[in-house]
N, C-alpha and C positions, 0 to 999 in steps of 0.2 A: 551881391557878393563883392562885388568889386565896391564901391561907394562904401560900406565896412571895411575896408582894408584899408590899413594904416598908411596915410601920406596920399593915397588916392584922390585926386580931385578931379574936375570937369568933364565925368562920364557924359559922354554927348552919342548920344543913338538919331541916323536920320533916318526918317522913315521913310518910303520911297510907295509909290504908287505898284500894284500889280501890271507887271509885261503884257499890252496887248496879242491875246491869237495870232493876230494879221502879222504882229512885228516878230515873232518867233518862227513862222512859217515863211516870212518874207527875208530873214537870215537863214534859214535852211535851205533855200531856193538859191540863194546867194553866193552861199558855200560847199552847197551839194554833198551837206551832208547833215544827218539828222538829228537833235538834242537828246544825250541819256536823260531818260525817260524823268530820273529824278531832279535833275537839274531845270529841267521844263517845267517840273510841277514847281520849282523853287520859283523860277522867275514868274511864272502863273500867280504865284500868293507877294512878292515881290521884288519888283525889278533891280536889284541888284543890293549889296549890304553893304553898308560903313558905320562904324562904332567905334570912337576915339575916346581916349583915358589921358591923363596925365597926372604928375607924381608933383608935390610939392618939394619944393629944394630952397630952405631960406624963405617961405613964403611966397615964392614965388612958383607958378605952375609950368611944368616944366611937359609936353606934348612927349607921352612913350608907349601908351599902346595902339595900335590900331589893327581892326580886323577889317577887310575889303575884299568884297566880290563885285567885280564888274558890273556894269549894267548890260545887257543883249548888245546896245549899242555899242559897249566899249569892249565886247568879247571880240577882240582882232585877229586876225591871224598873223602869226609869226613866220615869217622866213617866206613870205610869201611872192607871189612876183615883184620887181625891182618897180618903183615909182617912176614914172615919166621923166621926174626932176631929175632922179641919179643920174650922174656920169656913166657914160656908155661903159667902159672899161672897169665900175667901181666892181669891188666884192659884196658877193652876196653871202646870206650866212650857209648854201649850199654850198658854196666856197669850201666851207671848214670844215664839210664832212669828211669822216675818217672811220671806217670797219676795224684798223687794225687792234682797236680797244675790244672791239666782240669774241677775240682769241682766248680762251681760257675763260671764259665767263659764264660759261653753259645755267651753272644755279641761279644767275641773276637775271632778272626783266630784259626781254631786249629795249635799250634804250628807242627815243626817237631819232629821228632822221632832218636834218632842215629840207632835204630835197624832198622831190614829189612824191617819196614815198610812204612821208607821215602828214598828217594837218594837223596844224599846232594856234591853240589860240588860248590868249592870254584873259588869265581871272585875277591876276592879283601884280602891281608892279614891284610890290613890297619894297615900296620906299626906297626903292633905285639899290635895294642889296640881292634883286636875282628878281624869278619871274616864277609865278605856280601858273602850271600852263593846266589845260586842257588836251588829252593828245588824242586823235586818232591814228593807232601805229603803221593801221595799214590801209593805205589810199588806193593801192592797185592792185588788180584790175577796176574793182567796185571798192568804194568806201566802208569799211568795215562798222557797224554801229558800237561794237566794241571801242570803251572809252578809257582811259586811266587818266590818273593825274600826276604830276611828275612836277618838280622842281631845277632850275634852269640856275643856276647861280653865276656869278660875275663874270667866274673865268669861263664858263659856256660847257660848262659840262654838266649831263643829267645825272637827277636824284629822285628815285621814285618815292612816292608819298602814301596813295593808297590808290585802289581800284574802284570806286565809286566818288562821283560828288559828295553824299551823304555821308562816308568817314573820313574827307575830307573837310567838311562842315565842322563834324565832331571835332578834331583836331583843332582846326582855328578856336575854337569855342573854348577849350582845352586850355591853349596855352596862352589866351588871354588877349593876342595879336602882341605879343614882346617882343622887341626887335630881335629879328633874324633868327626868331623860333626855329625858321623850316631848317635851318643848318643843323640842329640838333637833329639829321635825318641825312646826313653826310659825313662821311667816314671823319672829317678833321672837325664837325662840331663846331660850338659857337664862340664869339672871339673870348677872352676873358671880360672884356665890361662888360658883355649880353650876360655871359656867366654870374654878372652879379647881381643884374636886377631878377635873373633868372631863383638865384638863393632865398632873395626876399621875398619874389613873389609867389613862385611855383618852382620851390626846392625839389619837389621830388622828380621832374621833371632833369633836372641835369644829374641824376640816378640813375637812369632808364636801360643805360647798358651793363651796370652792376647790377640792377634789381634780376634783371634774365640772368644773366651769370649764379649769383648768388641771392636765391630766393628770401634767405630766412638773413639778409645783411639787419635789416632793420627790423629785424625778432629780438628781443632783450632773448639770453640764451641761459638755463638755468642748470649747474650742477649736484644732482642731490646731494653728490658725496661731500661738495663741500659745505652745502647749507644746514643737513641734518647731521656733521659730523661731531660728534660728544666731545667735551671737553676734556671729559677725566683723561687719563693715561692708560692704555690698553695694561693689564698686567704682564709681563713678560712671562711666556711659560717656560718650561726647563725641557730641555730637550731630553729625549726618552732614550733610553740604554736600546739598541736595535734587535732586536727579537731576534734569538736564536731560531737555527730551523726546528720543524717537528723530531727530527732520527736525534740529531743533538741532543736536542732535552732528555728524550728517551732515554739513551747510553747514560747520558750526565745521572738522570735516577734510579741505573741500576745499577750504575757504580756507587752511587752512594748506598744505597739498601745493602748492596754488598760488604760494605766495607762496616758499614753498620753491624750486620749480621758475625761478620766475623770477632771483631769485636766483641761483639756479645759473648761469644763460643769460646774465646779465650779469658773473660773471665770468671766463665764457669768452671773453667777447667782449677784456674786457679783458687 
C-alpha cells in the first residue's frame, strides 16, 4: 500500500532474527518482572521491528515514516536507578514526580510514576519527539503482570495509548509511523506540518475527534423535500367562508321558510 502511494519511495523493512527463550527469561530475571504474554509471543516470531518510508521532494528522497519497536535488548527501563557516572546531587526523573495532576481526574487512567512505584521501559524513541513506553503501574508490594502502553512526550507528561501490545501494534501499522502520530492522542494534537503529511497520507486520521463527535460528518446528507420538489407552482386555493355553527344555520332556515311562507299568504290574499 504504501509503495502505490503517490511520492512514496524507499520502503525499507529490516528483518530481524526471532528473540532467543534464554534472552527473554534472562530480561525477566533482570527486571523482575514478567513480558505480557503477547509481546513475548511478538519478540518469539521477531526480535524487535523497523520499517522506514520516505517521500520524494524535487526528486530527491526525503526519510518520513518510520515504525520501531525495540529489540529485548533495547527494551530499557526509564527512570531507573541513577548511573555510577551521574553526579551525586544530579536529578533523577523521580525528581519530577507530582500527584497534584491526579486531583479531579477520577475518569481518566492513573498515569505512571517515575518512582519505584511503576516500571517503565521503553519500545519506541520516536525520533527524539517523546517515548511509547511499556508501563507496569504498579511495582509494589509485588510487580503487577498487568501492562499498558502509554506515551511520554517532550515536556514529560503522560498520554495513554492503549491497554495491550497488540493494539498498540494495530495503531503503528495504522498511521503508517508519520511523524509524531502518537500526539494525535494528546489533548493539543499534532504540530501543523505533521498536520500536513498527515492530509496527504492518512486524511482521515486528523478527523478522529470529529468523526466521534459527529458520526454522519462524512455522510453526503440527502433532503427529499428538496430533490423530489416539483417545479410547477402549487395552485393557490381561495380560502373558505368559516362555517357557521349548526343552531345558526338552523334559525337562519326557518327564518327564511318563514318569511317565505308569509309571502306566499299575502299573495293569496291579494
Amino acid at each position: 500500500l504504501l509503495e502505490s502511494s503517490p511520492g512514496v519511495a524507499e520502503v525499507t523493512f529490516v528483518e530481524k532474527e526471532p528473540a532467543d527463550r534464554h534472552t527473554i527469561i534472562s530480561w525477566e530475571q533482570k527486571n523482575s518482572c514478567i513480558l505480557p504474554e503477547d509481546l513475548k509471543n511478538f519478540y518469539l516470531m521477531t526480535d524487535g521491528f523497523q520499517m522506514t518510508w520516505s517521500v520524494k521532494t524535487d526528486d530527491t528522497p526525503m526519510p518520513l515514516g518510520s515504525m520501531v519497536i525495540n529489540s529485548v535488548s533495547k527494551l530499557c527501563r526509564l527512570g531507573g536507578p541513577s548511573s555510577m557516572y551521574s553526579l551525586p546531587n544530579a536529578p533523577t526523573l523521580a525528581d519530577l514526580e507530582d500527584d497534584t495532576d491526579e486531583e479531579g481526574n477520577e475518569d481518566k487512567p492513573e498515569k505512571p510514576h517515575f518512582d519505584s512505584r511503576s516500571l517503565i521501559f521503553e519500545l519506541d524513541s520516536c525520533s527524539g519527539n517523546g517515548k511509547v513506553c511499556l508501563v507496569y503501574k504498579h511495582a509494589k508490594p509485588v510487580v503487577s503482570p498487568d501492562t499498558e502502553i502509554w506515551f511520554l512526550d517532550r515536556a514529560l507528561y503522560w498520554h495513554f495509548l492503549t491497554k495491550t501490545f497488540t493494539a498498540y501494534y494495530r495503531l503503528l501499522i495504522t498511521h503508517l509511523g508519520l511523524p509524531q502520530w502518537q500526539y494525535a492522542f494528546t489533548s493539543y494534537g499534532v504540530s501543523p506540518q505533521a498536520k500536513q503529511w498527515f492530509n496527504m497520507y492518512k486524511p482521515i486520521t486528523v478527523n478522529t475527534a470529529l468523526l466521534s463527535e459527529e458520526a454522519d460528518y462524512f455522510v453526503n446528507k440527502l433532503d427529499p423535500n428538496k430533490v423530489f420538489k416539483s417545479k410547477n407552482k402549487t395552485p393557490v386555493m381561495k380560502k373558505k367562508q368559516p362555517s357557521q355553527p349548526a343552531g345558526s344555520q338552523k334559525s337562519h332556515t326557518s327564518m327564511t321558510s318563514s318569511k317565505t311562507s308569509s309571502l306566499a299568504g299575502n299573495s293569496s290574499r291579494k
